[in-house]
C-alpha positions as CSV (number, residue, x, y, z in Angstrom):
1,X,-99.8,53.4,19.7
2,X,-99.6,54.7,23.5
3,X,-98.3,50.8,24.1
4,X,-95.5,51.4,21.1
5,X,-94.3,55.0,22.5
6,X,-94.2,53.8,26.1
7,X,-92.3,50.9,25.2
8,X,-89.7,53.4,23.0
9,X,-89.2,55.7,26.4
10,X,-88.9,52.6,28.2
11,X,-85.5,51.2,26.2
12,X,-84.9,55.3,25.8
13,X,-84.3,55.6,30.1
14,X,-82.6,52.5,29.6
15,X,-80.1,52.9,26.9
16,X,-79.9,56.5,29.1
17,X,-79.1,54.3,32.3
18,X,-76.6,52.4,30.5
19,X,-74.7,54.8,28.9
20,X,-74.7,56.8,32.0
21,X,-73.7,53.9,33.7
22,X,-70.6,52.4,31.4
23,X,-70.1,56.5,32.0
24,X,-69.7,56.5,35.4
25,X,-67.7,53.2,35.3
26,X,-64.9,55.2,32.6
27,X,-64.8,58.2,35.3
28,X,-64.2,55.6,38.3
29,X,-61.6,54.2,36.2
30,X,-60.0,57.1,35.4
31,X,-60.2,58.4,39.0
32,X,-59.0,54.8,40.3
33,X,-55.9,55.4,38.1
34,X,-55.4,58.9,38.7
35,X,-55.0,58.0,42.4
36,X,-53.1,54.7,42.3
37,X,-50.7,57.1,40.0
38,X,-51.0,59.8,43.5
39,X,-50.3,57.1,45.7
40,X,-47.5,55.6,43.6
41,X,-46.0,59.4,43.4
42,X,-46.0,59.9,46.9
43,X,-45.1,56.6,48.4
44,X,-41.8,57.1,46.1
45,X,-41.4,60.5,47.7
46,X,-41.7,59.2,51.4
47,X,-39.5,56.8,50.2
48,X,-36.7,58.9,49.1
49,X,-37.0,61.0,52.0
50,X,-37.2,58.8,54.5
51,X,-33.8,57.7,52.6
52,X,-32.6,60.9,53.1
53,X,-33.4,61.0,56.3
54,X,-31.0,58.0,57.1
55,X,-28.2,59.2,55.2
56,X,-28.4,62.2,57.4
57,X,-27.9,60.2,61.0
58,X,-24.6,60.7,61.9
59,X,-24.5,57.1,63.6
60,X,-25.2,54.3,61.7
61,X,-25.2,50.6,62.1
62,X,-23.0,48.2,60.7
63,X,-23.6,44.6,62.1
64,X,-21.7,42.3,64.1
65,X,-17.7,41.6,63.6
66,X,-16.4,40.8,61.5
67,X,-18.8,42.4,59.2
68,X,-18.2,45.7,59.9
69,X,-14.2,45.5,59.0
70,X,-14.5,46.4,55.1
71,X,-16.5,49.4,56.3
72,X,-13.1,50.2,58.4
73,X,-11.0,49.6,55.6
74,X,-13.0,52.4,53.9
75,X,-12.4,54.5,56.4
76,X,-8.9,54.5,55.7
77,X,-9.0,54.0,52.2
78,X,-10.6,57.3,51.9
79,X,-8.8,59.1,54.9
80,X,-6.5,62.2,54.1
81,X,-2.8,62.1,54.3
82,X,-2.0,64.2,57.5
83,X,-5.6,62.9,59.1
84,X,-4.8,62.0,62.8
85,X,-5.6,58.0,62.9
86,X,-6.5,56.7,66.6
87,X,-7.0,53.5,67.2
88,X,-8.5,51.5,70.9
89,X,-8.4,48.0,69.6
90,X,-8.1,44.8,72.0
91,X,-5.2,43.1,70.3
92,X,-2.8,44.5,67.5
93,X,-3.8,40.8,64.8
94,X,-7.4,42.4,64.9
95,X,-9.6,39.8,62.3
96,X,-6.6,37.9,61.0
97,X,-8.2,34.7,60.9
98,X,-12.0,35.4,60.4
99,X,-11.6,38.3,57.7
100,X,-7.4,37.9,56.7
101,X,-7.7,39.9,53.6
102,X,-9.8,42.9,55.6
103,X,-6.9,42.5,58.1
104,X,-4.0,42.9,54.9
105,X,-5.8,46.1,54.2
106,X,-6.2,47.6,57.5
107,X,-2.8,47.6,58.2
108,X,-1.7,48.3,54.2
109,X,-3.6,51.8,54.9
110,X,-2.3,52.3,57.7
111,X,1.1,52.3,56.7
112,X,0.2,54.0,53.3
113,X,-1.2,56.8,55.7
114,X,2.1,57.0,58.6
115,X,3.8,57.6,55.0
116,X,2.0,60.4,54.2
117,X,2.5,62.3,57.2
118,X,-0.3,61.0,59.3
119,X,0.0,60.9,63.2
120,X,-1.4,56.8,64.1
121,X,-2.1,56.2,67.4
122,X,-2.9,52.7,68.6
123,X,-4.2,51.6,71.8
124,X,-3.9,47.9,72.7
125,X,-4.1,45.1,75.4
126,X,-0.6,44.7,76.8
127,X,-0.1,41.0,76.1
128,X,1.6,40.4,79.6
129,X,-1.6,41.6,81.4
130,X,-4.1,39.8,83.3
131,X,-6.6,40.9,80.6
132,X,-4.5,39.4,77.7
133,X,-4.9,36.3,79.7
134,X,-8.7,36.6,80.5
135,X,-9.2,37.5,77.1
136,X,-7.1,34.3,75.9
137,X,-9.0,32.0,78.2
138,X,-12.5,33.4,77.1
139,X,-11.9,32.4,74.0
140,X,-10.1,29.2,73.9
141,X,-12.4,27.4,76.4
142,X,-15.8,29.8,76.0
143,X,-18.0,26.4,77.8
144,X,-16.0,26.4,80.7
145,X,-15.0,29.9,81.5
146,X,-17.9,30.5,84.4
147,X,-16.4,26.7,86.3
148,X,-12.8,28.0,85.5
149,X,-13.6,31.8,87.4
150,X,-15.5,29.9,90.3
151,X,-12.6,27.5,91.0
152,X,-9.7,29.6,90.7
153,X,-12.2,32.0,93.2
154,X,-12.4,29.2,95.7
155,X,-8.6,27.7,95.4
156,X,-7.4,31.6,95.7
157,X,-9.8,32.3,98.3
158,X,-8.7,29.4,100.5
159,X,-5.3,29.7,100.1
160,X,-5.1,33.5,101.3
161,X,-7.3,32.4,104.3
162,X,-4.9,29.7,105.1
163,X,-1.7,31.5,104.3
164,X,-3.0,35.5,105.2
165,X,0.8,36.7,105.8
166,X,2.3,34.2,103.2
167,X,3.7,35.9,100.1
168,X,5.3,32.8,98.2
169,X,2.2,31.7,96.3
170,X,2.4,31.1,92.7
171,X,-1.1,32.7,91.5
172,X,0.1,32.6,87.9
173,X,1.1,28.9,87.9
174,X,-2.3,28.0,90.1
175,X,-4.2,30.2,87.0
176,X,-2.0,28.7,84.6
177,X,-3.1,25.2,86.0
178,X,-6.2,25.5,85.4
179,X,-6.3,27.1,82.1
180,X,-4.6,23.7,81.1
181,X,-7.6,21.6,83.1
182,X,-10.4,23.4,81.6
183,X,-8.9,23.9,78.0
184,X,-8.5,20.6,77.6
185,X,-12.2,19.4,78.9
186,X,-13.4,21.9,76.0
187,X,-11.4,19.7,73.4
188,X,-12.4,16.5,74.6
189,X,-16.2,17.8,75.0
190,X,-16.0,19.7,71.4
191,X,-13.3,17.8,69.8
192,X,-14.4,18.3,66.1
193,X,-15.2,22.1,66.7
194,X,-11.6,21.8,68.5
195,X,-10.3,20.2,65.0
196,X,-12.0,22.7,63.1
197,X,-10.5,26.0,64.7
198,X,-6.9,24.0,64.6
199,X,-7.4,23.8,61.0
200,X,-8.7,27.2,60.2
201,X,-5.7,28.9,62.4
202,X,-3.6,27.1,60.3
203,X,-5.1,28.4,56.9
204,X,-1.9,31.1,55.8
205,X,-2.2,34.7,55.0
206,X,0.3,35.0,53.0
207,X,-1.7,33.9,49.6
208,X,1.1,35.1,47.4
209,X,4.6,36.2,46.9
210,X,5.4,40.0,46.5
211,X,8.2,40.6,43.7
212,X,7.7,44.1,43.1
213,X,5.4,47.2,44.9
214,X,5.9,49.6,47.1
215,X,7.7,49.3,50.9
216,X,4.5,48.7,52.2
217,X,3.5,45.7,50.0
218,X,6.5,44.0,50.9
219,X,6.5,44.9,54.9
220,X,2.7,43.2,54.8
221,X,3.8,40.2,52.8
222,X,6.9,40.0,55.3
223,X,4.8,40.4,58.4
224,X,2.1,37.7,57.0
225,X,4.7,35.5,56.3
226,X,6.1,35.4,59.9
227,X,2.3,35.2,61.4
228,X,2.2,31.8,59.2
229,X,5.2,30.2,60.5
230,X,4.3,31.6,64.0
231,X,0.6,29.2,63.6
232,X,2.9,26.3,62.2
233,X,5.2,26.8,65.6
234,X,2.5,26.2,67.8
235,X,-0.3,24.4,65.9
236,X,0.8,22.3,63.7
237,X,1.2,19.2,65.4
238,X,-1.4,16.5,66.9
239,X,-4.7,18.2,68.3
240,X,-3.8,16.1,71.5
241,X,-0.9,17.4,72.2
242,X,-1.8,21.5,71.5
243,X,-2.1,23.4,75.0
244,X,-3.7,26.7,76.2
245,X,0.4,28.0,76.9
246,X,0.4,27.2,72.9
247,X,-2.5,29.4,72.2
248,X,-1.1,32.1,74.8
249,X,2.8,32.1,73.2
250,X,1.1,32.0,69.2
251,X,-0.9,35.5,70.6
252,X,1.9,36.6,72.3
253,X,4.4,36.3,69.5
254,X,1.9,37.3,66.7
255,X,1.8,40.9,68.6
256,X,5.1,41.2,69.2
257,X,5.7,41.1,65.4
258,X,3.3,43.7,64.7
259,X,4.7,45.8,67.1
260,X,7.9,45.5,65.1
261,X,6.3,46.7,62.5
262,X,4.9,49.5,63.6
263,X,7.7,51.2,65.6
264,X,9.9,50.7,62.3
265,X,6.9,53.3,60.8
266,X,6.7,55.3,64.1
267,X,3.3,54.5,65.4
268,X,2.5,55.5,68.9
269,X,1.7,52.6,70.6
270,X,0.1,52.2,74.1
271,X,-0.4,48.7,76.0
272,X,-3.6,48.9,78.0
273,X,-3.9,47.2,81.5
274,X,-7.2,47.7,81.6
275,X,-10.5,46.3,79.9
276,X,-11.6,48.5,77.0
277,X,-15.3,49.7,77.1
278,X,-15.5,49.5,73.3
279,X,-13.2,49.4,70.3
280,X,-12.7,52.1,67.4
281,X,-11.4,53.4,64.5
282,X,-11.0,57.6,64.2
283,X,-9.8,58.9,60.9
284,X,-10.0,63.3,61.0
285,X,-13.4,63.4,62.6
286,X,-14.9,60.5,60.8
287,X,-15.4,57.0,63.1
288,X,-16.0,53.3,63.7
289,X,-17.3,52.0,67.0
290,X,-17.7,49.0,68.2
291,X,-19.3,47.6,71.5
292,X,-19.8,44.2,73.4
293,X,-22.9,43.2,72.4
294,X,-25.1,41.0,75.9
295,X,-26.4,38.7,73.3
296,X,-23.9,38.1,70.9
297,X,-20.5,36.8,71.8
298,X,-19.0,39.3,68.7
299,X,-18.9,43.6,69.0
300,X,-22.1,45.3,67.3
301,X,-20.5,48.0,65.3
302,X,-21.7,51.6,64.1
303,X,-19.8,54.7,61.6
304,X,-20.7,58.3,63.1
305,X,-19.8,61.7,62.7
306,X,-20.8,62.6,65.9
307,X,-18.5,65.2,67.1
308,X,-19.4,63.4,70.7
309,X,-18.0,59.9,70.5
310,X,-14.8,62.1,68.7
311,X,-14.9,64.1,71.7
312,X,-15.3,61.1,73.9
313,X,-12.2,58.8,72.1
314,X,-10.0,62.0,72.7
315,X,-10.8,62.1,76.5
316,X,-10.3,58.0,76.8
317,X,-7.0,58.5,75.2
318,X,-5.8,61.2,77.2
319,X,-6.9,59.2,80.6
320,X,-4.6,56.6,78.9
321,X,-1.9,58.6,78.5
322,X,-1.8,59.6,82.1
């Protein structure tokens, strides 16, 4: 009998043990879930409000060109009629090859805009400057540039040490010399990336033919089609036979075109001299910015509302001015 009822209280604390036990296993459960639900909860919140938190910066990044040219488009796609539009750029055909269409609606909206009573303002190297030039070097023979500014150092150099009260040399045909030297070791060294650029210059703009639309419409589609038979002028002929002064007069002419177009709509327009410490877009009090990155051969661009860099563009235009 004692055997039988110890046995009984024996499976009793057990089956007590047990039940307490699958017990405590439902409230960790529960508990488990209840904070995974917390966590869930609140890492949604830090979530949205570290979201909120970026869409509160005023400055904001926006990548490497051309990436950052639809977000310029924007700009002007929702700027006011009557906004005050300044523009620091380094030349007028800015992303014409690399982003054409971005480049049809930049200058679409700009128009739209001088149409609707807005004051555009557009800063720009003056393509008979010695920056125009750099610039146009830089980018034609990018390998050689550093053996091209040493060499034209030393011939310059020695020449005004030989000739110190001589005024007759030719710099510009001694530059012009060697542009031609080292622009053609950069084809003959990167012939197929040579081909390739040839080819992608020669790609048109003008994808189709305007019938009807407004002034604008037709002014773009005009200006396109004379940037295409500009290219053809110059580049369509043997890779061999293309030269730097073919690159130069294509850049030179391109520009002069826009500038055609944009005194017919009354742009203010001012050639720069010298080297820009960054380019941008200003719509009202809304911007684009973009800076010469060290590491990338392309600008690193950024939007702001940062009554600052507004305040800053104003006081680079009016030392321009002067």
């Amino acid at each position: 009998m004692f055997r039988k009822v110890r046995s009984y209280k024996i499976w009793h604390y057990v089956k007590l043990i047990s039940e307490s036990a699958t017990f405590a296993l439902l409230l960790s459960i529960i508990f488990f879930g209840y904070e995974m639900i917390q966590n869930m909860t609140e890492s949604k919140e830090m979530t949205d409000n570290l979201v909120k938190i970026q869409n509160s910066l005023t400055t904001k990044y926006l990548g490497i060109f051309p990436n950052y040219m639809p977000a310029i488009n924007k700009l002007f796609a929702e700027a006011s009629n009557g906004d005050s539009i300044i523009i620091f750029e380094d030349v007028l055909y800015y992303g014409f090859k690399s982003k054409p269409e971005e480049f049809k609606s930049f200058n679409k909206h700009l128009l739209t805009l001088r149409n609707g009573g807005s004051h555009v303002i557009v800063a720009y190297y003056n393509p008979n400057s010695i920056v125009f030039h750099r610039m146009a070097q830089e980018s034609r023979f990018p390998t050689y540039i550093t053996n091209l500014q040493k060499e034209r150092k030393y011939i310059l150099d020695s020449l005004n040490n030989l000739n110190q009260n001589s005024t007759h040399i030719d710099f510009q045909k001694i530059d012009s010399t060697l542009s031609e030297k080292y622009f053609a070791m950069e084809r003959k060294n990167n012939y197929t990336k040579f081909c390739n650029d040839v080819k992608s210059y020669l790609e048109p703009i003008q994808d189709h033919e305007i019938t009807k639309g407004t002034r604008v419409d037709q002014d773009i589609y005009s200006l396109c089609g004379r940037i295409d038979s500009i290219k053809q002028h110059y580049l369509n002929k043997n890779e061999n036979n293309i030269l730097f002064t073919d690159y130069q007069n294509m850049y030179y002419d391109i520009t002069d075109e826009i500038i055609k177009l944009y005194k017919n709509y009354d742009f203010e327009l001012i050639p720069l001299d010298d080297y820009l410490t960054m380019s941008c877009w200003m719509a009202g009090n809304k911007i684009i910015i973009a800076f010469p990155s060290k590491y990338n051969t392309d600008e690193i661009g950024f939007s702001s509302q940062d009554p600052a860099f507004s305040i800053y563009i104003l006081t680079m235009l009016d030392g321009v001015k002067q």
